[in-house]
C-alpha positions as CSV (number, residue, x, y, z in Angstrom):
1,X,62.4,26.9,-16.1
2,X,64.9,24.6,-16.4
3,X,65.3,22.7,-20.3
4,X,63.7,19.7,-20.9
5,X,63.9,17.1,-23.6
6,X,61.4,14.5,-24.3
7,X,62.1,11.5,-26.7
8,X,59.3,8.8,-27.5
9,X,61.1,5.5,-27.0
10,X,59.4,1.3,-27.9
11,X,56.1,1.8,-25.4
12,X,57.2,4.7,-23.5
13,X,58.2,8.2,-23.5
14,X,61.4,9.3,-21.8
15,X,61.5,13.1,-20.6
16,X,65.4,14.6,-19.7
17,X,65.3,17.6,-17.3
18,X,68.9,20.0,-16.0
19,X,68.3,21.7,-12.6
20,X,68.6,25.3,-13.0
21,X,70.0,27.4,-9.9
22,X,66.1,27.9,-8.9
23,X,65.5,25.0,-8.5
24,X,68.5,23.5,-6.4
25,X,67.7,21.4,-2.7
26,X,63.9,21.0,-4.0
27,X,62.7,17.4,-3.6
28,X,62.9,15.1,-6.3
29,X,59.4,14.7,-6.5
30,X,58.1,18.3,-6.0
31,X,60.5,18.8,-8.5
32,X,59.0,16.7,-11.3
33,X,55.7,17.5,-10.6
34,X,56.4,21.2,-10.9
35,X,58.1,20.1,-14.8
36,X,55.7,17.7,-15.3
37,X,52.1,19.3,-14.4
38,X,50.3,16.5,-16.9
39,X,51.5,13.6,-14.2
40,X,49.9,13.4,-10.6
41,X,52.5,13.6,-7.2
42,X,51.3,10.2,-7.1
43,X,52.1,9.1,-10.7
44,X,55.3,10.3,-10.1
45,X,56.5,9.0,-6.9
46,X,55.8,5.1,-8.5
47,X,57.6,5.8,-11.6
48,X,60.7,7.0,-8.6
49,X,59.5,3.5,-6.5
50,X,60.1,1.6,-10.3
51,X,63.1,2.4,-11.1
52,X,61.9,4.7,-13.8
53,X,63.8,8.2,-12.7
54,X,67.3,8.6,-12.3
55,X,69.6,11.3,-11.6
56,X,72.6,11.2,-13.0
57,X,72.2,8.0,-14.2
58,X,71.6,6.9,-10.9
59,X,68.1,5.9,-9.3
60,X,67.4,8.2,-6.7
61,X,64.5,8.2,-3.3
62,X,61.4,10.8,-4.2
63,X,62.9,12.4,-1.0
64,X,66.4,13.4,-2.8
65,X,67.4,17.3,-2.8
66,X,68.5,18.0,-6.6
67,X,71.5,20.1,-7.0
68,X,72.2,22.9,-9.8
69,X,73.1,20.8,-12.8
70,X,71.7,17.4,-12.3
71,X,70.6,15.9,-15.5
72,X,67.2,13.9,-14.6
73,X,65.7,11.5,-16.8
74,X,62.2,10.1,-16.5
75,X,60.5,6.9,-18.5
76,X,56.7,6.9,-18.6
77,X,55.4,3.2,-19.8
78,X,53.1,3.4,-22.6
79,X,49.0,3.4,-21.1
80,X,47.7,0.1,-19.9
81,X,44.4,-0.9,-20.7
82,X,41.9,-0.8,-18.0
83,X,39.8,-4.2,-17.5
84,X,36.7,-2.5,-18.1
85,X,34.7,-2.9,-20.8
86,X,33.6,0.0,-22.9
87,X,29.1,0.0,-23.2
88,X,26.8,2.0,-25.5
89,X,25.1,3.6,-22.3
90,X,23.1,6.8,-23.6
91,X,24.5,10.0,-21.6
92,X,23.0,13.2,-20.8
93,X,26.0,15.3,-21.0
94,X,26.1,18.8,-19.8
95,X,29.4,19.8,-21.2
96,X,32.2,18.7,-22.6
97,X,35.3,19.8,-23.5
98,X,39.1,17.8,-24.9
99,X,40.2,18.0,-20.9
100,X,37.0,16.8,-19.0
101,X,32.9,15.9,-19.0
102,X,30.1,17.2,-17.0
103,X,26.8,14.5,-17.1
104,X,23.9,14.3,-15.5
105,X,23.5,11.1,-13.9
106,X,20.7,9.2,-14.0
107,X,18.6,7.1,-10.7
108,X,20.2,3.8,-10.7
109,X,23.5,4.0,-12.3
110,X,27.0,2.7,-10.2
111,X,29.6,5.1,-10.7
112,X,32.4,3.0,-10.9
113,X,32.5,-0.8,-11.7
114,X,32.8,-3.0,-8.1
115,X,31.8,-6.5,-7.0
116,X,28.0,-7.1,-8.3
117,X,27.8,-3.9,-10.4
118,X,30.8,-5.0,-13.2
119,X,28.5,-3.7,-15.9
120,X,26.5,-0.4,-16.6
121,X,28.5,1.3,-14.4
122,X,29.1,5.5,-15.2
123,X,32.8,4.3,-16.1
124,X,31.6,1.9,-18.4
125,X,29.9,4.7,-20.0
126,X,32.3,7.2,-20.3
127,X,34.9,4.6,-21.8
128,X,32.7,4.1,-25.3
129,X,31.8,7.6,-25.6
130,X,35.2,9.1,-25.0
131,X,37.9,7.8,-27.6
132,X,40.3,10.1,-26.9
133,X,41.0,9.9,-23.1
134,X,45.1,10.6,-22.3
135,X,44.4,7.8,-18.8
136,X,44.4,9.0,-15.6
137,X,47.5,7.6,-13.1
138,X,49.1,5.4,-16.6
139,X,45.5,3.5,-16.9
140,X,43.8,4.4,-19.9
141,X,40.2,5.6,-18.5
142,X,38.3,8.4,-17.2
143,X,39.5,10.3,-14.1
144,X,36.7,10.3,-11.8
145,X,37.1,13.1,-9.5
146,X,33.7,12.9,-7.0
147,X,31.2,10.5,-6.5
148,X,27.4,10.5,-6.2
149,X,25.6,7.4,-4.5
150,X,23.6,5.2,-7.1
151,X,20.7,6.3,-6.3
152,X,21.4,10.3,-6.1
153,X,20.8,12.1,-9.1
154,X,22.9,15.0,-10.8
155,X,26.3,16.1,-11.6
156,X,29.4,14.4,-11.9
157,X,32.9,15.5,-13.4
158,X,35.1,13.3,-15.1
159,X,38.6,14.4,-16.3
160,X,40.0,13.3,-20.2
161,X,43.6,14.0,-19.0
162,X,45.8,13.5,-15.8
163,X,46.5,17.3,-15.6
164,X,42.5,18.2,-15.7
165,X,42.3,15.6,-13.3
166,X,45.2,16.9,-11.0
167,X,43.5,20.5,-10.9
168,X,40.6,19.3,-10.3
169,X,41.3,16.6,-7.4
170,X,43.1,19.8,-6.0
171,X,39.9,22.3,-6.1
172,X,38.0,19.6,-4.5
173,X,40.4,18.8,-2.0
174,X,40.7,22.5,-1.3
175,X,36.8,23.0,-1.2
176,X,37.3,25.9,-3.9
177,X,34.6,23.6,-5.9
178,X,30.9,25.0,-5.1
179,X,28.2,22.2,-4.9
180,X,24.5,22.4,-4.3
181,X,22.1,20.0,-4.0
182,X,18.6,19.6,-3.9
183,X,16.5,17.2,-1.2
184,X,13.1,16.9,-0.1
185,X,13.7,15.4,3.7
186,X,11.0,14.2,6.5
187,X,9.2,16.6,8.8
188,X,9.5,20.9,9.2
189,X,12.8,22.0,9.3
190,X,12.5,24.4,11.7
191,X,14.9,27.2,10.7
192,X,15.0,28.9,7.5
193,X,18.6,28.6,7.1
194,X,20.8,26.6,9.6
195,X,24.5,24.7,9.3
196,X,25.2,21.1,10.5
197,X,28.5,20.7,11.9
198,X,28.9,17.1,13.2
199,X,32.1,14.4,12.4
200,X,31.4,11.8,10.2
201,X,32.8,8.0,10.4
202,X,32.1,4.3,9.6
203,X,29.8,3.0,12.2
204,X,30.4,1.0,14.3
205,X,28.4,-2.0,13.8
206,X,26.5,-1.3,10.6
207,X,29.6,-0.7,7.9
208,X,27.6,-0.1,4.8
209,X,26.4,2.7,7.3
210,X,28.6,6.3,8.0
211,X,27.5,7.8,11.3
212,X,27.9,11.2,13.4
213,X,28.8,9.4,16.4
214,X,31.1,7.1,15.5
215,X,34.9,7.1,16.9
216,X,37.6,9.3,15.0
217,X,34.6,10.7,12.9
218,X,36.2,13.4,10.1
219,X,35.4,17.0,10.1
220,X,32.0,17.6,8.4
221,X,30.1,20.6,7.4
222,X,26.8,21.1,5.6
223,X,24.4,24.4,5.0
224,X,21.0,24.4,4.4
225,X,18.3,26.5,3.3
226,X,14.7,25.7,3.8
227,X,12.9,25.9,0.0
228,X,9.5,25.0,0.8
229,X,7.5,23.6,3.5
230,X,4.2,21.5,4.1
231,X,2.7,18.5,5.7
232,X,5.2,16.0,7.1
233,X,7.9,16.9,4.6
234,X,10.3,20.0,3.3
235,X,12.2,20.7,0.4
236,X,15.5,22.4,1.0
237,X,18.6,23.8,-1.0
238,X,22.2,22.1,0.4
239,X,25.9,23.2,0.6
240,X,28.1,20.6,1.4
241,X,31.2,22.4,2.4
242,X,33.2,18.8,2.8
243,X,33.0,15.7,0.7
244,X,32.7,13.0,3.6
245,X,30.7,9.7,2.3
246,X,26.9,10.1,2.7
247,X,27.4,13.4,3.8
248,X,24.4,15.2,3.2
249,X,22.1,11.9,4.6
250,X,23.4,11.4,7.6
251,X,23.8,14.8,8.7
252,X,20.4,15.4,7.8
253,X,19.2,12.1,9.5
254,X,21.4,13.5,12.3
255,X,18.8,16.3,12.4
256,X,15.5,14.0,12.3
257,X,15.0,14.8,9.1
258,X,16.2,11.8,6.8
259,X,15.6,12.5,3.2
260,X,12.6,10.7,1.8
261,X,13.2,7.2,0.4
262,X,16.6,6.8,2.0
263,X,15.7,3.6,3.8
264,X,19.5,3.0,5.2
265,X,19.1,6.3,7.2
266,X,15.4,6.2,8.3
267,X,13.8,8.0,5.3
268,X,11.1,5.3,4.8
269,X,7.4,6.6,5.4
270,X,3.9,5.5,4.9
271,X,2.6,8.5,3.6
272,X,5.8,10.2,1.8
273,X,6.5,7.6,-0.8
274,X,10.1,8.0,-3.1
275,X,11.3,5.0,-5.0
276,X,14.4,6.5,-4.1
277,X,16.3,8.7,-1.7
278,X,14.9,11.9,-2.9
279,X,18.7,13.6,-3.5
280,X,20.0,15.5,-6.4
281,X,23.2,16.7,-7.2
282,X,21.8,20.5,-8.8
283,X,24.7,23.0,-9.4
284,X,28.2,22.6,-9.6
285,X,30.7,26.1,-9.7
286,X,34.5,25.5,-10.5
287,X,37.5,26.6,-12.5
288,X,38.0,25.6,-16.0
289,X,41.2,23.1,-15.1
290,X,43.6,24.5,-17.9
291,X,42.6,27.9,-19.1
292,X,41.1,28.8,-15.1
293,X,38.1,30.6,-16.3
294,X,34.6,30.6,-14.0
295,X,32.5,27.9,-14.8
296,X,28.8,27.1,-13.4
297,X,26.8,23.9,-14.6
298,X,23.2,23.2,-13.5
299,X,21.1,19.6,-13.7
300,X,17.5,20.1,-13.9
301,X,15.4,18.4,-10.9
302,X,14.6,15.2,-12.0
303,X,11.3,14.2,-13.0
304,X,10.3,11.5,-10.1
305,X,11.0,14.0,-7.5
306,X,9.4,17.0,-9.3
307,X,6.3,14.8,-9.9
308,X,6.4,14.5,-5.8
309,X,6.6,18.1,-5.1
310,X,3.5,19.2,-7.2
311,X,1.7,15.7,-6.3
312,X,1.8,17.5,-2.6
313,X,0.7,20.8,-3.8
314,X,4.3,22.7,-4.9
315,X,5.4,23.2,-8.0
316,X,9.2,23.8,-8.1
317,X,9.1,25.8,-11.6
């Protein structure tokens, strides 16, 4: 590995880097983030776009092939503040650790702050109860790396640093991250087991709406296995295998069998009533993002749609 020096300068640190033999005709940018693992690809390639690296005393393109010997020197800004205000929002935390936070989340409760829901969000949250976060992409807040719809219940990951939040964007991305979830849909699902395999895009008319039909739909792919079945509804166990938005509703819809209370994809009945879309995020198997060691969290199934199951004569204990 080639030396590096790091020097903490007025609001900002400034690293120094030589180019060993090794690493000679690499990209700039591949470069850094190989030397720099706590500071995304993305990260990076802005502080290149500001100004901020130089080579040789010279700013240089992300796309530049270092040579043996090139002395590279990187400023990173001090963390900016992130316009979000931090709220005393009671969390059911799962684990927690200095690089990230497993919580159950609630019925209800936005995920990230957006037009009409500024307040009360799961970022909101996370910002009071976690004092020392490291900020994710130079913005001092947590590093969401998945989402759950408001009104889906169950685990979500949030990452303290900007290398726990690398790794884990990367697991994700690479579908190494095992996720199951729990749904009690419309109707008899007809096979035990079964996989849906159908695109999934914005559609076309309806935007707050994802659709398997819709034009340049992205490759989709959800398992299923059937739990429990009785009158007009089932109660199955899910593997998303991709991480499209809605994913598990509208493939499931896409199958006549919307989940219960999920009124945007035809889960509204008479006789099967949810105050909600009865979803819930239930297991989550990863890799510890520093030390790499097996890790398996579980959410217990939430209360409103337990109370539905034995209500209609199953009791999921």
């Amino acid at each position: 590995m080639p030396p590096a020096a790091r020097r903490c300068l007025v609001d900002m640190e400034e690293y120094q880097f030589t180019v060993d033999a090794d690493s000679s005709r690499e990209r700039l940018d591949i470069f850094l983030s190989v030397q720099q693992a706590e500071i995304s690809r993305s990260r990076l390639k802005k502080l290149i776009v500001e100004g901020r690296v130089t080579v040789n005393g010279v700013e240089q393109r992300a796309g530049y092939k270092v040579r043996t010997g090139d002395r590279i020197t990187v400023q990173v800004p001090a963390l900016v503040a992130l316009d979000t205000s931090p709220e005393d929002i009671p969390l059911d935390i799962i684990f927690e650790d200095e690089y990230f936070i497993v919580l159950n989340k609630p019925v209800g409760m936005v995920v990230h702050p957006a037009p009409g829901h500024s307040a009360g969000t799961l970022v909101n949250a996370l910002l009071h109860h976690c004092n020392d976060l490291s900020g994710i992409g130079g913005v001092e807040r947590p590093g969401i790396v998945h989402r759950l719809d408001k009104d889906t219940s169950g685990l979500v990951i949030a990452a303290k640093t900007e290398s726990a939040h690398k790794n884990l964007a990367r697991q994700f991305k690479k579908r190494e991250i095992q996720k199951e979830y729990l749904a009690i849909v419309k109707g008899n699902v007809k096979t035990d087991k079964g996989s849906i395999h159908a695109p999934i895009g914005r559609h076309k008319v309806h935007r707050k709406k994802m659709d398997t039909r819709a034009l340049n739909g992205r490759e989709a792919q959800t398992e299923y296995e059937v739990v429990h079945r009785s009158e007009g509804w089932s109660y199955l166990r899910l593997w998303p295998k991709t991480g499209r938005t809605h994913q598990i509703r509208v493939h499931l819809a896409s199958i006549h069998h919307p989940v219960i209370g999920d009124n945007l994809y035809g889960g509204k009945s008479p006789g099967l009533k949810m105050a909600r879309q009865a979803l819930h995020a239930h297991r989550l198997e990863l890799k510890h993002p520093i030390t790499d060691s097996n890790l398996s969290f579980c959410a217990p199934l939430p209360p409103d749609m337990a109370i539905f199951l034995q209500s209609h004569g199953y009791d999921p204990k």
